[in-house]
C-alpha positions in Angstrom: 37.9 -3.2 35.7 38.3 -5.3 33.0 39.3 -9.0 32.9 42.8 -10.5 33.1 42.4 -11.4 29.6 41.3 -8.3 28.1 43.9 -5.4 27.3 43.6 -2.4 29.1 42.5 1.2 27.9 44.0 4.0 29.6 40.4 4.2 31.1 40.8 1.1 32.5 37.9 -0.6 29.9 38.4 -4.1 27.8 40.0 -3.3 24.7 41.6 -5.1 22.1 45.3 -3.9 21.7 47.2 -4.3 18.3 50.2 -5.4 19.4 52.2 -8.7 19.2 52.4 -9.4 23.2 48.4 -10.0 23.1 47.8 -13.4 22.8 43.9 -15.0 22.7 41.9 -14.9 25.5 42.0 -18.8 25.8 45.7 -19.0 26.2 45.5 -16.2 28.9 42.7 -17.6 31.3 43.1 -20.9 33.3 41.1 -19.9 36.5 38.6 -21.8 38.2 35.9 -20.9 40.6 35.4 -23.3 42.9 33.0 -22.2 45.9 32.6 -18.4 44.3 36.4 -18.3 44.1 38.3 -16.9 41.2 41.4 -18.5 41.4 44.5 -18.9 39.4 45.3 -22.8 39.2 48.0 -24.0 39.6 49.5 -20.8 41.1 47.1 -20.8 43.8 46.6 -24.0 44.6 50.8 -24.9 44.6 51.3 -21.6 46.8 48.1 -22.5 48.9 49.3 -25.7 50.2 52.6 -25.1 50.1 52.3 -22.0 52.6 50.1 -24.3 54.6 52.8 -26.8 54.7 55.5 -24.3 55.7 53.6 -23.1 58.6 52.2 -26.8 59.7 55.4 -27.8 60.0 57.0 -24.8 61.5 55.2 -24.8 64.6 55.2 -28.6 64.8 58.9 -28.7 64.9 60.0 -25.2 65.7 63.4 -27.1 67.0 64.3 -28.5 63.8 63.1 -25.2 61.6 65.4 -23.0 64.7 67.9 -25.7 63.2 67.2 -24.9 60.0 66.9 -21.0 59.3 69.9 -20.4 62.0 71.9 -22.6 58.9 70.2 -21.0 56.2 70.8 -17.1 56.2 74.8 -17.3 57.1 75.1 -19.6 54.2 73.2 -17.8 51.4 74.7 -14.3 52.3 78.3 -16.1 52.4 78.3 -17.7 49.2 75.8 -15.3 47.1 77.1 -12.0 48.8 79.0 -10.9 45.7 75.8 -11.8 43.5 73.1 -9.7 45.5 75.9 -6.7 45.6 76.2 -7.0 41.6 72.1 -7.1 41.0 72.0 -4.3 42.9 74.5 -2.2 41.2 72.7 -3.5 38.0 69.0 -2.2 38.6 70.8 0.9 39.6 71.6 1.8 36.7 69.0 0.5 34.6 66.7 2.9 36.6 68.8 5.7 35.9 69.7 4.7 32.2 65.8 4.6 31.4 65.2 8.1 33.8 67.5 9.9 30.9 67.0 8.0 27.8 64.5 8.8 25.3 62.6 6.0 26.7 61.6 8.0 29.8 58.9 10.1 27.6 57.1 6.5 27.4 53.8 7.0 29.4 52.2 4.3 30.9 49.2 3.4 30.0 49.7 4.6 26.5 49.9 8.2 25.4 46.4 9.5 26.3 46.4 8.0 29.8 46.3 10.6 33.0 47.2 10.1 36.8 44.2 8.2 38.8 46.2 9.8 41.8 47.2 13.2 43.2 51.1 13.5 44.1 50.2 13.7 47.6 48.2 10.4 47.8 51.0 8.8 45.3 53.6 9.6 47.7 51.8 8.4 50.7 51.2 5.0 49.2 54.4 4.6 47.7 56.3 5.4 50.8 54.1 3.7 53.2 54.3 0.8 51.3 58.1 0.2 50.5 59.7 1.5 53.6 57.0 2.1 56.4 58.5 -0.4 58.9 62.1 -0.4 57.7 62.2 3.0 58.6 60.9 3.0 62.2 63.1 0.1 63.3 66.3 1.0 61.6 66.5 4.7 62.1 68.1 5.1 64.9 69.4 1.5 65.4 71.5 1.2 62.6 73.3 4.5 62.3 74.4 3.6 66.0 75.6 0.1 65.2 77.4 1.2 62.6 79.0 4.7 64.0 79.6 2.2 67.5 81.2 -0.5 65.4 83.6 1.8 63.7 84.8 3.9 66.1 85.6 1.3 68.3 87.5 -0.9 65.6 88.6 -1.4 61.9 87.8 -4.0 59.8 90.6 -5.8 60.0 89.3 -7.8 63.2 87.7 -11.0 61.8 84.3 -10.3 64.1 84.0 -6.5 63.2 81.0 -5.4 61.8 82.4 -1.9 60.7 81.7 -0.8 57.2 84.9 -0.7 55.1 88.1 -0.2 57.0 86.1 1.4 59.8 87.7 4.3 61.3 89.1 3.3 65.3 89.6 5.9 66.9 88.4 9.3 64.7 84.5 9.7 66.2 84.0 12.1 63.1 84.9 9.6 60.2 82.8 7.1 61.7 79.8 9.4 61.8 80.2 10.4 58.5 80.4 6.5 57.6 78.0 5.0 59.6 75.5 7.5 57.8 76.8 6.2 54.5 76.4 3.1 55.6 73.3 3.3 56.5 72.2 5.9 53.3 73.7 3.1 51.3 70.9 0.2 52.1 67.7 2.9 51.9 68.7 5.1 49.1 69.1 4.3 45.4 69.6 0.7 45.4 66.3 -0.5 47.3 64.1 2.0 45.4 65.7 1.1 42.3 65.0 -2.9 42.4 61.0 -1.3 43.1 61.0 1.0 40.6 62.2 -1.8 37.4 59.8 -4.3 39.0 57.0 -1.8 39.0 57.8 -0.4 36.0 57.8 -3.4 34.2 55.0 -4.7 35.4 52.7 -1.7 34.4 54.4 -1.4 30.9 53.1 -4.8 30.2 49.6 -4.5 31.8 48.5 -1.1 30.9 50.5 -0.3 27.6 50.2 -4.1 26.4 47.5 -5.5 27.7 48.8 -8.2 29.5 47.7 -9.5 33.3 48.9 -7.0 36.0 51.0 -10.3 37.2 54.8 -11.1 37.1 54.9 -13.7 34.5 53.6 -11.1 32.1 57.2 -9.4 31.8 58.7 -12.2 30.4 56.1 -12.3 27.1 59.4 -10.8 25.2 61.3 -13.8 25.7 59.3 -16.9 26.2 56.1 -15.5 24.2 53.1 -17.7 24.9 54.7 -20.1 26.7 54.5 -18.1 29.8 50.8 -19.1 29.9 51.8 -22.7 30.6 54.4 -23.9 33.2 57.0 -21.7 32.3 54.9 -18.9 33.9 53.6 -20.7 36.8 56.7 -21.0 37.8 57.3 -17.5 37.7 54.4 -16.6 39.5 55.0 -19.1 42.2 58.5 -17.9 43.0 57.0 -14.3 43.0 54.7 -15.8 45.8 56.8 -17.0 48.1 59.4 -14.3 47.6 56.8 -11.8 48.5 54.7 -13.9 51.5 58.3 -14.2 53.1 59.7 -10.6 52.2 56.5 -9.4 54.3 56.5 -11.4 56.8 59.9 -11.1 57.8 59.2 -7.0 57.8 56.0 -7.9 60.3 58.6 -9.9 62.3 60.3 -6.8 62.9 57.0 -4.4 63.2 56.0 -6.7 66.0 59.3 -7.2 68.0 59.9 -3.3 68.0 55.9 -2.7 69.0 56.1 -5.3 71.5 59.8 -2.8 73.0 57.6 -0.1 72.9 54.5 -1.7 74.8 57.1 -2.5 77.1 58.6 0.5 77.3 55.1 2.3 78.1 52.8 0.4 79.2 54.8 -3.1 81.8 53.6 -5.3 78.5 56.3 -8.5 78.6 58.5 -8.9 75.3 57.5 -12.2 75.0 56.3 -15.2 72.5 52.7 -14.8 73.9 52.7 -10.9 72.8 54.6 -10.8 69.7 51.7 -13.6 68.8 48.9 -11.4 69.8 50.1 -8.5 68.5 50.4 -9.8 65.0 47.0 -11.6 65.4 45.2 -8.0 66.3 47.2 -6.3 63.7 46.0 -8.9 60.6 42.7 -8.2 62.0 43.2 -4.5 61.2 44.5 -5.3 58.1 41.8 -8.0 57.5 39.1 -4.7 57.3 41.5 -2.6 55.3 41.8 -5.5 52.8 37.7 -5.7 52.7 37.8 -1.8 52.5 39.4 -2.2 48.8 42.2 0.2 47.6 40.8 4.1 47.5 38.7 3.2 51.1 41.7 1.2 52.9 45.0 1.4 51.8 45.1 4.8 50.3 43.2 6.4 53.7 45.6 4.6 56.0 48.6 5.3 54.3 48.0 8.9 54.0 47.2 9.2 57.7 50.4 7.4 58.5 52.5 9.5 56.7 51.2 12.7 58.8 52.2 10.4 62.1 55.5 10.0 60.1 55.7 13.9 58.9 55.1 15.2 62.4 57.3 12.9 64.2 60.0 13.9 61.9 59.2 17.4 62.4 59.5 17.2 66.0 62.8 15.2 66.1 64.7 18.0 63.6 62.9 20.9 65.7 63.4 19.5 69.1 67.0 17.9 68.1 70.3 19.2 67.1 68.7 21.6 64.3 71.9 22.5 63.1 73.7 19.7 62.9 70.6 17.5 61.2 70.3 20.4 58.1 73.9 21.0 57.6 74.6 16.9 58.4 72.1 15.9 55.7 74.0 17.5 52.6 77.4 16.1 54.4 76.1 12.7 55.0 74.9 13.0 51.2 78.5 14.0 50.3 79.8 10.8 52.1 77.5 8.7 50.5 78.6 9.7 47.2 81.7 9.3 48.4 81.7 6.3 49.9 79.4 4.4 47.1 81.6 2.8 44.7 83.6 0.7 48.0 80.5 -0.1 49.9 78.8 -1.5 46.6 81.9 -2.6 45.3 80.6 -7.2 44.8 84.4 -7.8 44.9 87.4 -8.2 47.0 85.5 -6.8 50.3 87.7 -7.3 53.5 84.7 -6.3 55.9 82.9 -9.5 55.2 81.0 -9.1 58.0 79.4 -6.1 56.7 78.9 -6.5 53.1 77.1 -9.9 54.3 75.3 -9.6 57.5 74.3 -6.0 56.4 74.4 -5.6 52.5 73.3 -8.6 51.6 70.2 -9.4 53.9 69.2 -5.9 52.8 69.3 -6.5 49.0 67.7 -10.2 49.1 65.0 -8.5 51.5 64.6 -5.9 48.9 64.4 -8.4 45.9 61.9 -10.8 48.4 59.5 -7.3 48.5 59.8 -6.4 45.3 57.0 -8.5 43.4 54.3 -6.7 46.4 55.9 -3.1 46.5 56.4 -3.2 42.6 53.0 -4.6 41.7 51.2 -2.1 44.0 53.4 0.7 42.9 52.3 -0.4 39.0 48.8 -0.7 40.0 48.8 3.2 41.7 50.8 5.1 38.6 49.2 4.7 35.6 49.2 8.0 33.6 53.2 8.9 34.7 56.1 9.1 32.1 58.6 6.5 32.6 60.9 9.7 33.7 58.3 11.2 36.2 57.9 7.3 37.1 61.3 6.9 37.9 61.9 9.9 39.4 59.6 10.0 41.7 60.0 6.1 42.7 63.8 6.2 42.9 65.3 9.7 43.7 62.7 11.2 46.2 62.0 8.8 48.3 65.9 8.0 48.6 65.8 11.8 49.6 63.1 11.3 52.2 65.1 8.2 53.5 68.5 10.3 53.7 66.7 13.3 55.8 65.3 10.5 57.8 68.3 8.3 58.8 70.0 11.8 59.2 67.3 13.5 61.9 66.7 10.1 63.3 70.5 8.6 63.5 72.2 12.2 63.7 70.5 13.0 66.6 70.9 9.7 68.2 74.6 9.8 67.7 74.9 13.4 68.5 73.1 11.9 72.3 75.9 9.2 72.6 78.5 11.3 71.7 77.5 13.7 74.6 77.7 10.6 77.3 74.0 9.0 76.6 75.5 5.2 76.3 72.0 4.0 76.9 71.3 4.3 73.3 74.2 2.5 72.1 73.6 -0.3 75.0 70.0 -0.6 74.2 68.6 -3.7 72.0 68.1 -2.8 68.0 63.8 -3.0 68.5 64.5 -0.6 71.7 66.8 2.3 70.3 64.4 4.5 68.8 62.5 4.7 72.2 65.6 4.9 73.9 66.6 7.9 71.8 63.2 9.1 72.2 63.3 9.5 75.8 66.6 11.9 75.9 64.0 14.4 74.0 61.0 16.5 75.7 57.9 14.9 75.6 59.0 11.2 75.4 55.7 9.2 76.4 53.7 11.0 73.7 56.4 10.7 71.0 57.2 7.2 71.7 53.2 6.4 71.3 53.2 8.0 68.0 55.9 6.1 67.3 54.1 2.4 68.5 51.5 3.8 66.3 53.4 4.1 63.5 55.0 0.5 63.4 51.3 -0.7 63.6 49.9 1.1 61.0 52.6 0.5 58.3 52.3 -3.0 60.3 49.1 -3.3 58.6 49.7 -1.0 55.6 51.9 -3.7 54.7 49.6 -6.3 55.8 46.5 -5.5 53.6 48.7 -3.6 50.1 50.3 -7.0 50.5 47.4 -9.3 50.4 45.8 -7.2 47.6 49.5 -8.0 45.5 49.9 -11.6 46.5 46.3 -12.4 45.6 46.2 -10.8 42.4 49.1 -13.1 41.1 47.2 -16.1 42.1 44.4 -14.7 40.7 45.8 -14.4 37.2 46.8 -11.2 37.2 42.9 -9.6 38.3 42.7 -7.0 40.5 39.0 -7.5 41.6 39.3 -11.1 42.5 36.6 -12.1 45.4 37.7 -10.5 48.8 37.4 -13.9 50.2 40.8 -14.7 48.6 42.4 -11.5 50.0 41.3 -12.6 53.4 42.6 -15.9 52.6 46.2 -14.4 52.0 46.0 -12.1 54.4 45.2 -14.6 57.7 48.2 -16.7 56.1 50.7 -13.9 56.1 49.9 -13.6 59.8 50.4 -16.9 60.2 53.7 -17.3 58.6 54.9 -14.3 60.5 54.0 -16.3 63.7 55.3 -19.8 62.8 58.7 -18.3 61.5 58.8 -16.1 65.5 58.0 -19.0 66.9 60.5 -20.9 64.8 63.3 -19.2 65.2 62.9 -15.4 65.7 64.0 -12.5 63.4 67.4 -15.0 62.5 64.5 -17.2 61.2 62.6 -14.2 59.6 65.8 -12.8 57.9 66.7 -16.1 56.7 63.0 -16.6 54.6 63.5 -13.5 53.5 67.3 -14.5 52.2 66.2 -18.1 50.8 63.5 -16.5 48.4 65.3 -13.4 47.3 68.3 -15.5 45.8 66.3 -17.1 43.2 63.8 -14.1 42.6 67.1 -12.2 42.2 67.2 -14.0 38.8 63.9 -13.6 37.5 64.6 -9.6 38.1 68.1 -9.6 36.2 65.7 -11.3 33.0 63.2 -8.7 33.7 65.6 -5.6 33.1 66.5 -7.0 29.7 62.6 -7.5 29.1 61.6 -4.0 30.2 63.8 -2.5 27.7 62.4 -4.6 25.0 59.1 -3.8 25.8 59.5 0.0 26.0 61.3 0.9 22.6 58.1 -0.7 20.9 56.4 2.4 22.6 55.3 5.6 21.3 56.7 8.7 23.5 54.4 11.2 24.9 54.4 14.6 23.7 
């Protein structure tokens, strides 16, 4: 692989690459190597001690950072609710506008370039690593909370979390939009803040030559200057969005894993074994990260999503059949139907929702996106900007519709026929819950466990490879001593922010990074466009 400050053939080799975004080598590399080290400075070095900081001081005074997150997510949603619903609705339809412009025959890596990756593999990556946890602990419980929360009242009670106007009272419009709901925060939007982020970032890397790293988008706008300050900044911010996006998502792996060892095995839900799961699991992920790309990441992702596959399988098989194939066209039908209200920034009377829900969900996105974007970039070279986009944004958003439909149909389908238990049962404990109504329920519910840890440490070790490739300038075969470096420390903020507060503390790191990244990703859009109608299309 060829240094940050070399451009990048299509056969990954150092090239020299006539366009106006490469700038001299010189004005490109400010690493050091300290102790064998191959760092970026001062992006390492200011997230370094900064992340060391964070979690010093969170489990010194886990009272005072309780305080402080429990303040911190309610007010960001509250005031920036109507912002995070606008970006959204923006990288929407940048994603689609490039999909069908002439732009989409762009391929990246230039024109020459071919796929390092079959389908199947890309797939597996992809969807391990944007949605792998996501999935298992809001499948079932979301659907339920929303279908519950409508049903019972509208949205003109000031503590109702229905979406919309809710529907009190009509069991069948509130399944319909509970599932919209819930299609809603896993289809186009999420996939769509991934797919600009990733796009852009492998535009810029492979088809100009620039470091695989965030500040390298921005080249259109602030030209060399994003070599100095203006770009450490950038990269900083990309940093701490993505450190906090993922350990918030860990927060959740290890609450629902510690329901389910609880569930199965007597293991207590407690501090002590949320902590030692999410030690064992960054140990996991600590060999996957040494493993490298092709021997850890890939091979673990790809066994996960057979887990995922077969678990899936059995819930439509063993479920209401019917009702799952005929309910995923219908709840695609509502969710068309229901899109322009439930993304509407404006005017929302169920406040509740479009902030505790919507809003969380597209800051958590926007804290992820710098680690699922630059991973996605670094697995797709060869694609056309339309296969790119198509495949990033519409079919996992149709593998996340048939899952929230299996997974939530069946679980409302259960507490519409008496099973309250599901609806009673904590969010980390309804997927087991639902799991035990079905034949089989100690095996499934292992596969399940098995499946949080896995994308648990999926997540883990794709993240560490992203996180220290921006504080590595952009390189992608820094010294594995800095992936382990990033790696231990996302453990460890997932621990200090438990310990400091639970998932309201998780949510709210997530929340306080994603606003200003949220920013930097508006630029980005303009930037991408820039960057690909200097490009040649592919024949």
């Amino acid at each position: 692989m060829a240094d940050s400050g070399d451009a990048l053939t299509p056969d990954g080799d150092a090239a020299v690459v006539e366009t106006d975004y490469v700038v001299g080598q010189d004005n490109i590399q400010t690493n050091i190597g300290p102790f064998g080290l191959d760092i970026h400075n001062p992006v390492f070095v200011i997230s370094g001690l900064v992340i060391v900081a964070f979690v010093l001081f969170a489990l010194a005074l886990p009272e005072q950072s309780e305080a402080l997150f429990g303040w911190l997510r309610p007010a960001v949603t509250s005031t920036f609710d109507w912002f995070f619903l606008l970006a959204g609705n923006i990288f929407v339809v940048v994603a689609l506008g490039l999909m069908v412009s002439p732009l989409g025959k762009v391929r990246i890596g230039g024109t020459e370039a071919k796929p390092e990756f079959s389908y199947a593999g890309w797939f597996a990556m992809l969807f391990a690593a944007g949605m792998g946890i996501g999935l298992m602990f809001f499948g079932v419980s979301e659907p339920i909370s929303h279908y519950s929360s409508s049903v019972a009242e509208g949205a003109g009670s000031a503590d109702s979390w229905a979406p919309l106007a809710g529907a009190a009272g009509n069991p069948e419009e509130a399944r319909r939009l509970g599932m919209a709901a819930t299609i809603f925060h896993w289809g186009l939007h999420p996939w769509a803040i991934y797919a600009v982020v990733a796009l852009a970032l492998a535009l810029f890397a492979y088809n100009k030559g620039l470091p695989l790293s965030m500040r390298s988008i921005f080249h259109p706008i602030f030209g060399d200057r994003v070599w100095g300050w203006t770009g450490h900044v950038i990269d900083t911010v990309a940093v701490f969005a993505t450190l906090f996006g993922l350990a918030c998502s860990l927060g959740f792996g290890a609450e629902q894993a510690n329901a389910g060892l609880e569930y199965l095995f007597g293991i207590p839900v407690s501090d002590v074994s949320k902590v030692v799961l999410i030690t064992a699991i960054t140990g996991v992920a600590l060999l996957s990260v040494v493993a490298g790309l092709d021997a850890g990441v890939k091979r673990l992702s790809e066994i996960n999503m057979v887990f995922a596959a077969l678990l899936l399988l059995f819930v439509i098989v063993l479920g209401p059949t019917a009702a799952i194939l005929t309910g995923f066209v219908g709840n695609l039908t509502a969710y068309a139907e229901h899109l322009p209200a439930l993304s509407m920034p404006f005017g929302r009377e169920d406040t509740n929702f479009s902030q505790g829900w919507t809003s969380f969900y597209w800051a958590w996105w926007i804290s992820w996106s710098p680690f699922v974007g630059m991973f996605i970039a670094r697995v797709s070279r060869g694609r056309t900007v339309r296969e790119f986009i198509f495949c990033v944004l519409l079919v996992p958003s149709l593998v996340s519709v048939l899952w929230m439909t299996a997974f939530g149909g069946t679980a409302i389908s259960f507490v519409d026929s008496g099973v309250s238990a599901i609806a009673d049962a904590s969010l980390e404990l309804k997927l087991f819950t639902m799991l035990e109504q079905m034949p089989l329920a100690m095996i499934t519910s292992f596969v399940g466990i098995v499946l949080v840890i896995v994308f648990f440490v999926t997540s883990s070790d794709s993240g560490s490879l992203v996180i220290d490739t921006i504080t590595a300038g952009g390189k992608v075969d820094a010294p594995v001593p800095q992936r382990v470096f990033w790696c231990i420390f996302e453990g460890l903020v997932a621990i200090a922010l438990l310990l400091g507060g639970g998932l309201g503390a998780l949510q709210a790191a997530a929340v306080s990074t994603g606003l200003p990244f949220a920013l930097v990703l508006l630029v980005a859009c303009y930037c991408v466009v820039r960057g690909l109608l200097q490009e040649p299309k592919a024949k």
